[in-house]
Backbone as a printed PyTorch tensor [residue, N CA C, xyz], in Angstrom:
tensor([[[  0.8140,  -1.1860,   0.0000],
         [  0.0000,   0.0000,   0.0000],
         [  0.8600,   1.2530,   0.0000]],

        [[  2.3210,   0.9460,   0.1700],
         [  2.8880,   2.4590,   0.5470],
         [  3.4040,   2.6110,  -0.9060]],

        [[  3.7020,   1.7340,  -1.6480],
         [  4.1910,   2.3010,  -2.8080],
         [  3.0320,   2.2540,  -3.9370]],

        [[  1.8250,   2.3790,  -3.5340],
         [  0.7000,   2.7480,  -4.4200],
         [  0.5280,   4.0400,  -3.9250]],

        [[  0.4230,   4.7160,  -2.7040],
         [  0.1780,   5.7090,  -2.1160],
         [  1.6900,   6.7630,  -2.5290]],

        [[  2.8900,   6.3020,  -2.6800],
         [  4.1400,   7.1470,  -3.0110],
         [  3.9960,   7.0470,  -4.7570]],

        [[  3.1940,   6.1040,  -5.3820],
         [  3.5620,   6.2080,  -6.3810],
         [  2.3060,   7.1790,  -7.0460]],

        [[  1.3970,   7.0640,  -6.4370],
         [  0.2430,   8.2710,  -6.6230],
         [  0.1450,   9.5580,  -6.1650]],

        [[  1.5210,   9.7400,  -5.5730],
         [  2.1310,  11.0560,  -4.9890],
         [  2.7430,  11.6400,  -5.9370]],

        [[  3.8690,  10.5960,  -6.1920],
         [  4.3590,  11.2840,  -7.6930],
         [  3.9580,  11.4580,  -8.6550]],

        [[  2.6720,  10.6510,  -8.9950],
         [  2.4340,  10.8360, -10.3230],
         [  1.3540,  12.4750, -10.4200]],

        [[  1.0720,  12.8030,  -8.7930],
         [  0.0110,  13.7340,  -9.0520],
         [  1.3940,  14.9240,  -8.5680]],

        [[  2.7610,  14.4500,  -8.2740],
         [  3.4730,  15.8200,  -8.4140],
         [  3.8520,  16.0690, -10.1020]],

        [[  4.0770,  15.0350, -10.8120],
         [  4.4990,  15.2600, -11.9550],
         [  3.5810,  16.1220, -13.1080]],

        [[  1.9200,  15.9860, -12.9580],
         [  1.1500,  16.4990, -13.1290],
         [  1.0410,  17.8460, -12.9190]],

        [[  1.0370,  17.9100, -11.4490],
         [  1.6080,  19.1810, -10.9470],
         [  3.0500,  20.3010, -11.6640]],

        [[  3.6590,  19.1150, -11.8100],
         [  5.0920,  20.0440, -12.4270],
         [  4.7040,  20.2090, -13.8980]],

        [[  4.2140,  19.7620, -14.3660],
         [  3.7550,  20.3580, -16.1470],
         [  2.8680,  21.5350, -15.7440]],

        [[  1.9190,  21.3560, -15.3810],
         [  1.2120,  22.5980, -14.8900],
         [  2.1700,  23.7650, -14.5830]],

        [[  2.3960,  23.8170, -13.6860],
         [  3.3260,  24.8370, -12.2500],
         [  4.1970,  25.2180, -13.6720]],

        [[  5.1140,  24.3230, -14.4270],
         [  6.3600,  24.8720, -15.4640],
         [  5.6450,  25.2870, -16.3460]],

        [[  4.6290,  25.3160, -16.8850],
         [  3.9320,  25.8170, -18.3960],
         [  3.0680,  27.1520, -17.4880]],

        [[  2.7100,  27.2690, -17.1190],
         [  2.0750,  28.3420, -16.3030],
         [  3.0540,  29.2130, -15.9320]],

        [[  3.6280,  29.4250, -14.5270],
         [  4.7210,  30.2830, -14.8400],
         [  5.5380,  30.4300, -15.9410]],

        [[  5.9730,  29.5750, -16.5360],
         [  6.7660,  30.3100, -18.0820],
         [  5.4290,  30.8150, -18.7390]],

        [[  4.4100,  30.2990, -18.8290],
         [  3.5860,  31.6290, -19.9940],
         [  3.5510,  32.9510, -19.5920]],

        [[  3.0730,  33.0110, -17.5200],
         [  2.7960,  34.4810, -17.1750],
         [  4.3210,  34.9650, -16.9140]],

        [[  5.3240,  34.5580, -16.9120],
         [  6.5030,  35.3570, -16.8300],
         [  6.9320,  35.5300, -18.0590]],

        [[  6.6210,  34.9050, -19.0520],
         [  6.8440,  35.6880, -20.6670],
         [  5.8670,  36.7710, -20.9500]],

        [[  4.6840,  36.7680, -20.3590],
         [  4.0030,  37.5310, -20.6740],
         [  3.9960,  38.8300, -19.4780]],

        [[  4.8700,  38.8500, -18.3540],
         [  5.1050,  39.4990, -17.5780],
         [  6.3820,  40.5400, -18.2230]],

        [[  7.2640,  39.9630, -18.4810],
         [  8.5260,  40.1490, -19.5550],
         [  7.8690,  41.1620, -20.9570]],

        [[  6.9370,  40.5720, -21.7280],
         [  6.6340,  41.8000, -23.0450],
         [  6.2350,  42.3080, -22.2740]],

        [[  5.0290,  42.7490, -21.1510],
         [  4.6110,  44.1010, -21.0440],
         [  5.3440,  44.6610, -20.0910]],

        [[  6.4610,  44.3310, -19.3430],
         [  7.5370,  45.1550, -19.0420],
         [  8.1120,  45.5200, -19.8230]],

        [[  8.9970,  44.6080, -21.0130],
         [  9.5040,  45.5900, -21.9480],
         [  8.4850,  46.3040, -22.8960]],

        [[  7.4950,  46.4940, -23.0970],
         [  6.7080,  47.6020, -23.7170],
         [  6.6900,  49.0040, -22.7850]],

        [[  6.0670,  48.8250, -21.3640],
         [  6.0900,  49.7990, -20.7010],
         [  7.9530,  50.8430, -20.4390]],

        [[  8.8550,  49.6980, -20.6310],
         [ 10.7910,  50.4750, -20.8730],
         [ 10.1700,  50.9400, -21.8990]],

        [[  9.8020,  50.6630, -22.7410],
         [ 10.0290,  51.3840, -24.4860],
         [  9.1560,  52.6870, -24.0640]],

        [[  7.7540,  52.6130, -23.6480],
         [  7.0340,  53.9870, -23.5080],
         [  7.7010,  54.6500, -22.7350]],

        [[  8.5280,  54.0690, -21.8660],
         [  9.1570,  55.2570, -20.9320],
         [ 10.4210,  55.8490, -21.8760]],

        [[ 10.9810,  55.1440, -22.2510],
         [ 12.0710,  55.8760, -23.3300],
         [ 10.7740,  56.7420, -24.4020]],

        [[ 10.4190,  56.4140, -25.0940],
         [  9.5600,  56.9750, -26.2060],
         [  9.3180,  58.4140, -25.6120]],

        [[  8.7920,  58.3320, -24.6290],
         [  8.1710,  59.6070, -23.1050],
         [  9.8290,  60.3770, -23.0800]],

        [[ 10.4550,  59.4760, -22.7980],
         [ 11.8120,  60.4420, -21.9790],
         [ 12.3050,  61.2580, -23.6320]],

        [[ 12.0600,  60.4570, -24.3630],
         [ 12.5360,  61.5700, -25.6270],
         [ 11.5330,  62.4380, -26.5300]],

        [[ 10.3400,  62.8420, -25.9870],
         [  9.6050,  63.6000, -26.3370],
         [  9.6240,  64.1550, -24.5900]],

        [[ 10.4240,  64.2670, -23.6850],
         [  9.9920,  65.3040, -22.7740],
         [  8.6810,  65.0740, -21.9310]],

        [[  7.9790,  64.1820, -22.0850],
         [  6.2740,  63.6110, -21.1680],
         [  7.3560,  62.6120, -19.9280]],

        [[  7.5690,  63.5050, -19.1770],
         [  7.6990,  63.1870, -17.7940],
         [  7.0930,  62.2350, -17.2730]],

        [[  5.5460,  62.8800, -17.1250],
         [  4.4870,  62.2320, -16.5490],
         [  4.5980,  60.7810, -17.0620]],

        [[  4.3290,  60.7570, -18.3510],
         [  4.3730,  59.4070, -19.3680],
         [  5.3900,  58.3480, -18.5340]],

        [[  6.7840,  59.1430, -18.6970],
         [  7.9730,  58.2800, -18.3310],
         [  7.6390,  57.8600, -16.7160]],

        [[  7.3600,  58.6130, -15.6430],
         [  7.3620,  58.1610, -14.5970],
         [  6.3560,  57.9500, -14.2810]],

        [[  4.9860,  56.8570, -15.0770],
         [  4.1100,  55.9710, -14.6700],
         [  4.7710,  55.1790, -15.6360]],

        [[  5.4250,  55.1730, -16.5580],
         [  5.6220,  53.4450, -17.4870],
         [  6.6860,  53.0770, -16.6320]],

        [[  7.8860,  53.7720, -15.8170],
         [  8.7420,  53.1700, -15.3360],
         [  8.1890,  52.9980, -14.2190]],

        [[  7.1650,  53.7790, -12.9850],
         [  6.9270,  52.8500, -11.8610],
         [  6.0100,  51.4820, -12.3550]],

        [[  4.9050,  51.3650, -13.4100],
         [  4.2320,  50.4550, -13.4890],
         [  5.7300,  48.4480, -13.9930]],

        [[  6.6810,  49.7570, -14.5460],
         [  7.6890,  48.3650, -14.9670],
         [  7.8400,  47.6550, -13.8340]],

        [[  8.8760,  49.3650, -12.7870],
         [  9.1090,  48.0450, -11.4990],
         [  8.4880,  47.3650, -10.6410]],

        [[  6.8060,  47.9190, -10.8550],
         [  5.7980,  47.2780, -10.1300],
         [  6.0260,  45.5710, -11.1450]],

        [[  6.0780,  45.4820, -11.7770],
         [  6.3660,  44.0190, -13.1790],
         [  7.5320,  43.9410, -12.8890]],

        [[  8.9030,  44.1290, -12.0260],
         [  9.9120,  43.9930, -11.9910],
         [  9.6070,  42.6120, -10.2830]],

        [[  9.0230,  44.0410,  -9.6740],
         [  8.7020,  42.9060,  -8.2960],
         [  7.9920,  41.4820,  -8.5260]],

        [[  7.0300,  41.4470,  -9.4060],
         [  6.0940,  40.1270,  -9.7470],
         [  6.9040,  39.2240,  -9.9500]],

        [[  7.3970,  39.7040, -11.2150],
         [  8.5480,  39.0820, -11.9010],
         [  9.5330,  38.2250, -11.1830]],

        [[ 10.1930,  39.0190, -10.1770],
         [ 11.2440,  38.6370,  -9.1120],
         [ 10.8630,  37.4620,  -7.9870]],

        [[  9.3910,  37.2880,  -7.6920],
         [  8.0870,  37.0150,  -6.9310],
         [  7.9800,  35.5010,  -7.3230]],

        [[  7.5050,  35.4780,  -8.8660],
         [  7.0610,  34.5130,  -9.4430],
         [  8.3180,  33.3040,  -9.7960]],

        [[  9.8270,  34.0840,  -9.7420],
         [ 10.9470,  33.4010,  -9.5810],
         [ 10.9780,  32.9410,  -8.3950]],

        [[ 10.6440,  33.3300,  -7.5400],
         [ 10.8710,  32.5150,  -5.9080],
         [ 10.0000,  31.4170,  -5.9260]],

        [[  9.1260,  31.8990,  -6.0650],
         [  8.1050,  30.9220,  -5.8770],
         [  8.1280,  29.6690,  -6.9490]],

        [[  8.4600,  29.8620,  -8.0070],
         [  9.2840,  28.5790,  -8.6410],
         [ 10.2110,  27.6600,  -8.2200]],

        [[ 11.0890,  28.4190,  -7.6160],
         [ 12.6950,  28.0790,  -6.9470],
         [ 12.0730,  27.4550,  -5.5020]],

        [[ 10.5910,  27.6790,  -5.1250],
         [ 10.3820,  27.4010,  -4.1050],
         [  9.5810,  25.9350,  -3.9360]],

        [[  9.0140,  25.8810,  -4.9320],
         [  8.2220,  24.6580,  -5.4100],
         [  8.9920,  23.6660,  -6.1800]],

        [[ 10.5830,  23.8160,  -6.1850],
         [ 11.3930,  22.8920,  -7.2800],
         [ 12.1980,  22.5000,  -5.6200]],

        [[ 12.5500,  23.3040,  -4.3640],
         [ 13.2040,  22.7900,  -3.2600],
         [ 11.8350,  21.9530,  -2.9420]],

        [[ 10.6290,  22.0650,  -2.3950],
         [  9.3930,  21.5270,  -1.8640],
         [  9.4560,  20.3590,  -2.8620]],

        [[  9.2480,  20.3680,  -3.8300],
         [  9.4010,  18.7490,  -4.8410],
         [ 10.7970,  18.2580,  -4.2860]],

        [[ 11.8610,  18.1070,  -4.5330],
         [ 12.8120,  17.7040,  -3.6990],
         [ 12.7470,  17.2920,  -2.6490]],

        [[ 12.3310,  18.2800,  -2.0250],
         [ 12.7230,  17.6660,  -0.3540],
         [ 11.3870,  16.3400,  -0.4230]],

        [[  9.8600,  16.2910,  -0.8960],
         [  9.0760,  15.4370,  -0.7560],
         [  9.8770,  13.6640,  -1.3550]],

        [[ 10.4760,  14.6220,  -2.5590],
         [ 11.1120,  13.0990,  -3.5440],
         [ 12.1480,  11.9000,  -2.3670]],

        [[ 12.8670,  13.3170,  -1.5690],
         [ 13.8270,  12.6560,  -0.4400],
         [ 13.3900,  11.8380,   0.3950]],

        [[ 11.9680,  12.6590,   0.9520],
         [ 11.5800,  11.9890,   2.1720],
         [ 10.7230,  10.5700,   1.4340]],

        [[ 10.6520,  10.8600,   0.1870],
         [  9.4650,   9.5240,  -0.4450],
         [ 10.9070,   8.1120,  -0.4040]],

        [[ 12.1790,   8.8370,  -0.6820],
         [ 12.9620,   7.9650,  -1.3640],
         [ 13.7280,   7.3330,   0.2900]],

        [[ 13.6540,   7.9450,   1.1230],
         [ 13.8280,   7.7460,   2.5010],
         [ 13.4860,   6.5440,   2.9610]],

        [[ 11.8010,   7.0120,   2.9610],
         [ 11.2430,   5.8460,   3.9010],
         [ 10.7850,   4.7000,   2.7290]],

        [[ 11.2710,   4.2880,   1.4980],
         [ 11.3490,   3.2190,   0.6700],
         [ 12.3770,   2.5430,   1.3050]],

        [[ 13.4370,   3.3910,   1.6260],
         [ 15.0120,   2.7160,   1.4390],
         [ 14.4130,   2.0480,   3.2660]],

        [[ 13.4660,   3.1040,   3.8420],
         [ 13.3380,   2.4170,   5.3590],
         [ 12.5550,   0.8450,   5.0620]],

        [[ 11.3630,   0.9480,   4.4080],
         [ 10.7870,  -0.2620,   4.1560],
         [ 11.7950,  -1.5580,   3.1130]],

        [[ 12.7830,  -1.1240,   2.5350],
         [ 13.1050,  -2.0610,   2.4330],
         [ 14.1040,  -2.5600,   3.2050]],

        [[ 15.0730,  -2.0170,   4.1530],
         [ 15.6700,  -2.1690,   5.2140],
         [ 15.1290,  -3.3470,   6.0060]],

        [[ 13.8590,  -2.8050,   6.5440],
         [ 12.7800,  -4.2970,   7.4100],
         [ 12.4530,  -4.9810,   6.9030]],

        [[ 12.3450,  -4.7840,   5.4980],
         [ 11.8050,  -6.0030,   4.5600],
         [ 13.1290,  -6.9010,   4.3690]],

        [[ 14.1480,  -6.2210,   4.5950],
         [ 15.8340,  -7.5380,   4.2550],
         [ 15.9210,  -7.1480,   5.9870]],

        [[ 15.2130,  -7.2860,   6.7470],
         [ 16.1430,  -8.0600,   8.0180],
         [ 16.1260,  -9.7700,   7.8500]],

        [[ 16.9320, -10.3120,   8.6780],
         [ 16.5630, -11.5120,   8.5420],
         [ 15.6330, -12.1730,   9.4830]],

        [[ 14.9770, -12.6770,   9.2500],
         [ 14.4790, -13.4460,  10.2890],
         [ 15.0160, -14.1440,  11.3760]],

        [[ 14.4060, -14.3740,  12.8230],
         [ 15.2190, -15.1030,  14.0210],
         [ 14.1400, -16.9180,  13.5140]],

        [[ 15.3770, -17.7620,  12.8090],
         [ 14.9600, -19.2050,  12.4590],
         [ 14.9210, -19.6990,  13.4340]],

        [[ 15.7470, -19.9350,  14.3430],
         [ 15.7460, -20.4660,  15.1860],
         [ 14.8470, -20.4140,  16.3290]],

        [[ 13.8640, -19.4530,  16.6180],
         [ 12.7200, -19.0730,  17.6220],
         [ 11.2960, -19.6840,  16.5380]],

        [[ 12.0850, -18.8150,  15.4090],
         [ 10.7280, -18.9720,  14.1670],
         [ 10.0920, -20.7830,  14.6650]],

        [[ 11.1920, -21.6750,  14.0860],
         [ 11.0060, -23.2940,  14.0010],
         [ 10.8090, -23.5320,  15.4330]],

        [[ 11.1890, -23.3760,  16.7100],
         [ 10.8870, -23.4720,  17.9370],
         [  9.6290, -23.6210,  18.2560]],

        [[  9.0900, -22.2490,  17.9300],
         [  7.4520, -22.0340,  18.0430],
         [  6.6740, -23.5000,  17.4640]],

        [[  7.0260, -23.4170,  15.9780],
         [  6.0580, -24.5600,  15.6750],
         [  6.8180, -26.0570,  16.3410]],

        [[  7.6400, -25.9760,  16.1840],
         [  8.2800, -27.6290,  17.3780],
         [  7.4530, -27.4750,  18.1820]],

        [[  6.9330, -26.2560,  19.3330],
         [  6.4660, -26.4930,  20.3790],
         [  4.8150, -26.4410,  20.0160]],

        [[  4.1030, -26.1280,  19.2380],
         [  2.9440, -26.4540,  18.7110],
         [  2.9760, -27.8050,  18.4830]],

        [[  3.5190, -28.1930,  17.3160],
         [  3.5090, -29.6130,  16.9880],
         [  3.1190, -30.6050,  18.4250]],

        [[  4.6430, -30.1610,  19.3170],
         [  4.6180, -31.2810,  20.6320],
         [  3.4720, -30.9810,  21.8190]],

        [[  2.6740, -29.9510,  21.9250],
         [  1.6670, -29.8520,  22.5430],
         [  0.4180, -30.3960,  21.3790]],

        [[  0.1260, -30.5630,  19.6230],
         [ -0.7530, -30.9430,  19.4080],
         [ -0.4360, -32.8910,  19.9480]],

        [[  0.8240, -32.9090,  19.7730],
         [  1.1390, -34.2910,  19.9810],
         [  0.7890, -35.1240,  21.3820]],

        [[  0.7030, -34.1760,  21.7420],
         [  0.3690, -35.0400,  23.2240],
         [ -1.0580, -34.5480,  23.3700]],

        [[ -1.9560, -33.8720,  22.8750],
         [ -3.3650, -34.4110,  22.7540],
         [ -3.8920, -35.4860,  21.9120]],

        [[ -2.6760, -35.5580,  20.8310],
         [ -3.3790, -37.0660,  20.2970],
         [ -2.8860, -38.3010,  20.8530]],

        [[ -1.9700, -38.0100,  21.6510],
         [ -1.2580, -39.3440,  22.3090],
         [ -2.4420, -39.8220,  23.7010]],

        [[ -2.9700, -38.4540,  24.3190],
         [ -3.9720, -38.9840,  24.8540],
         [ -5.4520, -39.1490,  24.0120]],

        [[ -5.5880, -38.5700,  22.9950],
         [ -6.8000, -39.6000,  22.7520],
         [ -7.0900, -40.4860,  22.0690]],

        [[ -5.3970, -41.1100,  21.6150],
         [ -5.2580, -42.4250,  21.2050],
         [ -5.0070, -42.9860,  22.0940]],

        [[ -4.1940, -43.4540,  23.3980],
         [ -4.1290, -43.6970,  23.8950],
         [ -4.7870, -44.3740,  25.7030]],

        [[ -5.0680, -42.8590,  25.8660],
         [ -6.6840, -43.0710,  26.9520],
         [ -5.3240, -42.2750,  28.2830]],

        [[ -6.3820, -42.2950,  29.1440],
         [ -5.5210, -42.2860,  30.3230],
         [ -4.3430, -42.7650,  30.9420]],

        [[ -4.2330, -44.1100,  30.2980],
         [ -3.0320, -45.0610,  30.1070],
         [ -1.7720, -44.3450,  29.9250]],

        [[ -1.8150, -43.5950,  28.8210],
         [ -0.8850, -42.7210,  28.5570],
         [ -0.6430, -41.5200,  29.0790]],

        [[ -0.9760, -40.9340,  30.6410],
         [ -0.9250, -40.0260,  30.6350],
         [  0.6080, -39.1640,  30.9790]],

        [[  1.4890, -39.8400,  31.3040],
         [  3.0270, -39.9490,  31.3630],
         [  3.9370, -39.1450,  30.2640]],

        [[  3.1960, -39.6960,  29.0330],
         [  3.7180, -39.3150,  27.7860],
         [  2.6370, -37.3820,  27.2800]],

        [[  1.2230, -38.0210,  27.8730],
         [  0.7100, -36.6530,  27.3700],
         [  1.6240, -35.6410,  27.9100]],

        [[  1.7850, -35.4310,  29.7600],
         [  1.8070, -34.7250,  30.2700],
         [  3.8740, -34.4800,  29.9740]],

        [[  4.2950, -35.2160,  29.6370],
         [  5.9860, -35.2370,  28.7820],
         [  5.5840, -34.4570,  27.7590]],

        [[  5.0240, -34.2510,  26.6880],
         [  4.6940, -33.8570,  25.1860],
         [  4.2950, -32.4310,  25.7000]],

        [[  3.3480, -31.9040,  26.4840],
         [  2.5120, -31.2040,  26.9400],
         [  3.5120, -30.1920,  27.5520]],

        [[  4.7060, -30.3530,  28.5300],
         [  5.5340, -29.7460,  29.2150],
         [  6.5900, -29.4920,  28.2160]],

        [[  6.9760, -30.3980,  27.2020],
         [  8.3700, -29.9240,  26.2950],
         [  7.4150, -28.9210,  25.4230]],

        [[  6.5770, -29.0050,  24.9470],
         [  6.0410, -28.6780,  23.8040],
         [  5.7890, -27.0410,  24.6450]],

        [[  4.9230, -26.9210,  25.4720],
         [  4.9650, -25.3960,  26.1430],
         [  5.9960, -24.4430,  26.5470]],

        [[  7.4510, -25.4730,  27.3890],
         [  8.2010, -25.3720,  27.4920],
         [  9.0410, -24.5760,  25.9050]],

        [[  8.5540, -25.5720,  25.2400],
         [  9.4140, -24.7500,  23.4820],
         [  8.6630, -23.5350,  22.9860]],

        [[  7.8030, -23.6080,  23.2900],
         [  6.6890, -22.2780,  23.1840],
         [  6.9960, -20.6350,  23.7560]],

        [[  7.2520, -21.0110,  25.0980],
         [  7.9810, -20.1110,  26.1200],
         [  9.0240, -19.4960,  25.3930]],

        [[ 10.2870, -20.6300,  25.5260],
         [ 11.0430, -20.0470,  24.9490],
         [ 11.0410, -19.5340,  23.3880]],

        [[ 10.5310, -19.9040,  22.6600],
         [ 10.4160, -19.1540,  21.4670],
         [  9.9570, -17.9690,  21.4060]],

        [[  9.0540, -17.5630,  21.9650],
         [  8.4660, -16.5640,  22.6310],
         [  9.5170, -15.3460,  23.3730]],

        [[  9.9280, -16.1430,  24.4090],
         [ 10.9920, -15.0920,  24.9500],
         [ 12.3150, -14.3910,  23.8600]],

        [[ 12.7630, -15.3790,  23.0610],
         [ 13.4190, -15.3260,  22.0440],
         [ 12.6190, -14.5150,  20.4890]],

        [[ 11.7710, -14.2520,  20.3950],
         [ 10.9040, -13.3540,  19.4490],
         [ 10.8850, -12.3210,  19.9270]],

        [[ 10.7330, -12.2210,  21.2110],
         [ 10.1810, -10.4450,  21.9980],
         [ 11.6290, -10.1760,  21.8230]],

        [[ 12.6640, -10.8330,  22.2300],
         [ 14.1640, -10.4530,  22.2740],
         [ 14.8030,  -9.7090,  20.7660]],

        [[ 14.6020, -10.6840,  20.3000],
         [ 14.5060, -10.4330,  18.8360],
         [ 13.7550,  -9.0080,  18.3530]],

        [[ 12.4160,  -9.1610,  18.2770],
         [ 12.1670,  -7.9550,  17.9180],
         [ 12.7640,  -6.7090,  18.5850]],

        [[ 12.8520,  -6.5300,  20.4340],
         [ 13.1970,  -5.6300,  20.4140],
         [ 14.7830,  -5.0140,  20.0550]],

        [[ 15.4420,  -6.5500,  19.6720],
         [ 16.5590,  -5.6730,  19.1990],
         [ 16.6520,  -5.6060,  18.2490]],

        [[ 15.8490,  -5.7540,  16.8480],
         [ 15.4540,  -4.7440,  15.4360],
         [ 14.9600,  -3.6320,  15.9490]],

        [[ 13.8890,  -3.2050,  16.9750],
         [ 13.1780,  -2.3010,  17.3780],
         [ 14.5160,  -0.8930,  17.4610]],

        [[ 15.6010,  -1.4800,  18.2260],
         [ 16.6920,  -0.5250,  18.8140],
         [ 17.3430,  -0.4230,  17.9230]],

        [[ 17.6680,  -1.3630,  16.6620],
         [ 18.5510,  -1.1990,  15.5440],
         [ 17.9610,   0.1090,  14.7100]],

        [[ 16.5850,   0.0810,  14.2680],
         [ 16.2010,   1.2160,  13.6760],
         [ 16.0390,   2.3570,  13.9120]],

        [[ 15.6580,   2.2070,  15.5030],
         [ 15.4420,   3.2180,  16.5110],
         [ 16.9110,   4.0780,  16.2630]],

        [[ 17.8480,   3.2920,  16.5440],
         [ 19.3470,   4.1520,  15.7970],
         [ 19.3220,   4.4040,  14.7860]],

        [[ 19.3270,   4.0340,  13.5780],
         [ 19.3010,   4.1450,  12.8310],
         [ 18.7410,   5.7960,  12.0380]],

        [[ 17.6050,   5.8820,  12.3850],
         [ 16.5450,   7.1220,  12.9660],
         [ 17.2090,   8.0800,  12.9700]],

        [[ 17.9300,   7.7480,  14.6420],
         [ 18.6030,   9.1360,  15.1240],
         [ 19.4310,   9.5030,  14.6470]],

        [[ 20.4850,   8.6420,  14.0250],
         [ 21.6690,   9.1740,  13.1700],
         [ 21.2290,   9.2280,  12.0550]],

        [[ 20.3660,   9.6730,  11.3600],
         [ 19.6540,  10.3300,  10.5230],
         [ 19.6200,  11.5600,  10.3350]],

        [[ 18.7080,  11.4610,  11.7150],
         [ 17.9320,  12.7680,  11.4010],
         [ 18.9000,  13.7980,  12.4440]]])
């Protein structure tokens, strides 16, 4: 589920990035001619002497100078924000596959079922057997729980020391 959910992340940033790049490049080209039209009226103005002319085409430019400058950040700002998401997507992959290659504890793993097996075994030894046998149930019954236990104790052990491996792992990270 996480790499249907990361992979439907990206595909709706990539979407996003055709948009976001064709959009700002149209309104900053089109931010660009009518700044340079409004330089030209202000020159055109400054050489016929219309003052007035020249100093509204040049404040309206650098008012189109600030946008301009604006609409660059905010690009530059949405290309770090894609990044940093791609990192943290490419992060916690590299985390899931980390737990996905631990190895398993075999030896607790096969324990467990040994000790299933030898507790189903000594219910069929008594009800093949009868009461007659109860020597062997209650032998089968004690190893078999007995292997249970310990597999058990040996799993919690186990996990918690993957638990502390990542848990480091983490911190010298981040």
């Amino acid at each position: 589920m996480v790499k249907d959910s990361a992979k439907a992340i990206g595909e709706v940033l990539d979407q996003v990035e055709v948009v976001r790049g064709r959009s700002f490049e149209n309104w900053r080209g089109k931010i660009g001619e009518v700044r340079a039209a409004l330089r030209s009226i202000a020159e055109k103005a400054k050489s016929s002497n219309d003052s007035g002319l020249q100093d509204m085409a040049e404040h309206h430019a650098r008012t189109l100078d600030s946008v301009f400058d604006e609409m660059d950040r905010a690009a530059r700002g949405w290309v770090s924000t894609r990044e940093e998401l791609e990192g943290r997507t490419a992060y916690a992959d590299l985390q899931n596959k980390i737990i996905e290659g631990w190895p398993r504890s075999a030896v607790a793993d096969r324990l467990f079922y040994v000790g299933t097996g030898l507790l189903g075994g000594g219910g069929l030894v008594y009800a093949v057997f009868g009461p007659g046998a109860v020597w062997d149930y209650v032998a089968l019954g004690i190893v078999g729980l007995g292997a249970l236990i310990i597999s058990l104790v040996f799993l919690g052990m186990y996990d918690r020391e993957r638990a502390k491996h990542f848990r480091d792992i983490r911190n010298r990270v981040r």
